[in-house]
C-alpha positions as CSV (number, residue, x, y, z in Angstrom):
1,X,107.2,128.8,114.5
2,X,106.4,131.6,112.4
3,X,103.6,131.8,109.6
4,X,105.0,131.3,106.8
5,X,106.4,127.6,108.5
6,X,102.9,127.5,109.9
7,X,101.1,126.7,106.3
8,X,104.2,124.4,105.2
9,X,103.4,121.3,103.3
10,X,105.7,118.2,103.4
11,X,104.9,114.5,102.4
12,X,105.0,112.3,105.5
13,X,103.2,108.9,105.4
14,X,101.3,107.1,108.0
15,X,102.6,104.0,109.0
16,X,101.4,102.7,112.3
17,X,97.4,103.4,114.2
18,X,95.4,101.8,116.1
19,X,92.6,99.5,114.8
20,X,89.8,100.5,117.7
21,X,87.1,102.9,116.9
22,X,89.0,105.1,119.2
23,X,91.5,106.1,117.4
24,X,93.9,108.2,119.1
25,X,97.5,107.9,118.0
26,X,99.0,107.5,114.5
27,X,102.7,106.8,114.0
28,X,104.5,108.7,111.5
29,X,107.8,107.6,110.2
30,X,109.6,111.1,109.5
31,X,113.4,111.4,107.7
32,X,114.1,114.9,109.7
33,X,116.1,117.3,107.5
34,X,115.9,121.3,107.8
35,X,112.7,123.2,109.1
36,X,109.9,121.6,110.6
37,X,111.0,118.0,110.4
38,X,113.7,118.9,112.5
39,X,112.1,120.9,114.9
40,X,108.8,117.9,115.6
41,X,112.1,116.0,116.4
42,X,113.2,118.0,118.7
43,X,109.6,118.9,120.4
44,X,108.2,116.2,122.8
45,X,104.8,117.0,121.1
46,X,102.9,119.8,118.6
47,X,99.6,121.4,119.3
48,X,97.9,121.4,116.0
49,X,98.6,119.8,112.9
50,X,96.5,119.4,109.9
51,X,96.1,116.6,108.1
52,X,94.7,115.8,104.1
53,X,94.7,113.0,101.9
54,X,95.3,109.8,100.6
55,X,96.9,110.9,97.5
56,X,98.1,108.0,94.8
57,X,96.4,104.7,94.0
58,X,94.7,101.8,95.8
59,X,97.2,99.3,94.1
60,X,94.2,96.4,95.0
61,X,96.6,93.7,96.1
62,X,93.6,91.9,97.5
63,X,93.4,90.8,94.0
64,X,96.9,88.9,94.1
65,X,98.1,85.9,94.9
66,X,101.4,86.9,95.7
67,X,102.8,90.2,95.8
68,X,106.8,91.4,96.4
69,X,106.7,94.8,97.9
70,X,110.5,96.3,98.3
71,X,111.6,99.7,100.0
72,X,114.5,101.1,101.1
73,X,115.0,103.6,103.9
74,X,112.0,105.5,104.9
75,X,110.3,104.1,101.6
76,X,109.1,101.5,104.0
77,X,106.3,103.9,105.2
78,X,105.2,103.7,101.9
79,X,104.3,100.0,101.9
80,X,103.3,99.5,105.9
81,X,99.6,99.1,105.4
82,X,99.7,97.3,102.3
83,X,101.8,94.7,104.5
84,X,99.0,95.0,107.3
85,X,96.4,94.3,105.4
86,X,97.8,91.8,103.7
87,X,98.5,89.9,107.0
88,X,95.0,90.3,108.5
89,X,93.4,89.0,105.4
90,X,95.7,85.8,105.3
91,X,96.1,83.2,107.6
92,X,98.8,80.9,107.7
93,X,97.3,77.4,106.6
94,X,99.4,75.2,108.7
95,X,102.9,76.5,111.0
96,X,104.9,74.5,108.4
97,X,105.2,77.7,105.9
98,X,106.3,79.4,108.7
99,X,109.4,77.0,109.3
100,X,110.0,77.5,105.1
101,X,111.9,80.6,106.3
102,X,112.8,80.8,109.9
103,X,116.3,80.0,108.7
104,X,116.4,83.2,106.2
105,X,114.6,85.4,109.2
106,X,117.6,84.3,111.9
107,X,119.7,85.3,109.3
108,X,118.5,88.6,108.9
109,X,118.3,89.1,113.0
110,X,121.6,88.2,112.6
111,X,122.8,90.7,110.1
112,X,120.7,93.9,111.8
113,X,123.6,95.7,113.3
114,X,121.1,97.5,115.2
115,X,119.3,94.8,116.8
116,X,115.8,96.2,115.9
């Protein structure tokens, strides 16, 4: 890679890590177009890479009852930890709000075309 690619900028969220103290992997969902996307693609792994942030807004859904978070495509990264957190801090009160919607979740295994 030359310099110029060296000191590129582009906006890819965080959506997986490890909860330890010894934190050494973080998952990255990346949507791989020209340039350096495509090329971490194609490399098994980088040497450096720098990292800065968080940018936006601490949306404080602790405060919320219930919250509807949508995304589509790789917008998903987006709302990963907000989803995380939200399921650490809740715990089911009984298994019987878990049956409320096994029907709609078979449904969706159904539906995935990839089986993911």
């Amino acid at each position: 890679m030359g310099l110029r690619r060296h000191f590129q900028s582009h906006p890819y969220t965080i959506s997986w890590w490890d909860d330890s103290m010894n934190v050494t992997t973080l998952s990255f969902l990346v949507q791989p177009h020209s340039g350096i996307s495509a090329d971490m693609i194609s490399r098994s792994s980088l040497r450096n890479v720098s990292i800065d942030g968080p940018y936006g807004k601490d949306l404080q859904l602790h405060k919320c009852e219930t919250a509807i978070l949508v995304a589509k495509g790789i917008g998903i990264a987006g709302i990963l930890s907000y989803v995380r957190h939200m399921t650490y801090r809740r715990v089911l009160e009984d298994n019987t709000q878990q049956e409320w919607i096994a029907e709609w979740l078979a449904l969706l295994q159904e539906r995935d075309s990839e089986k993911a």
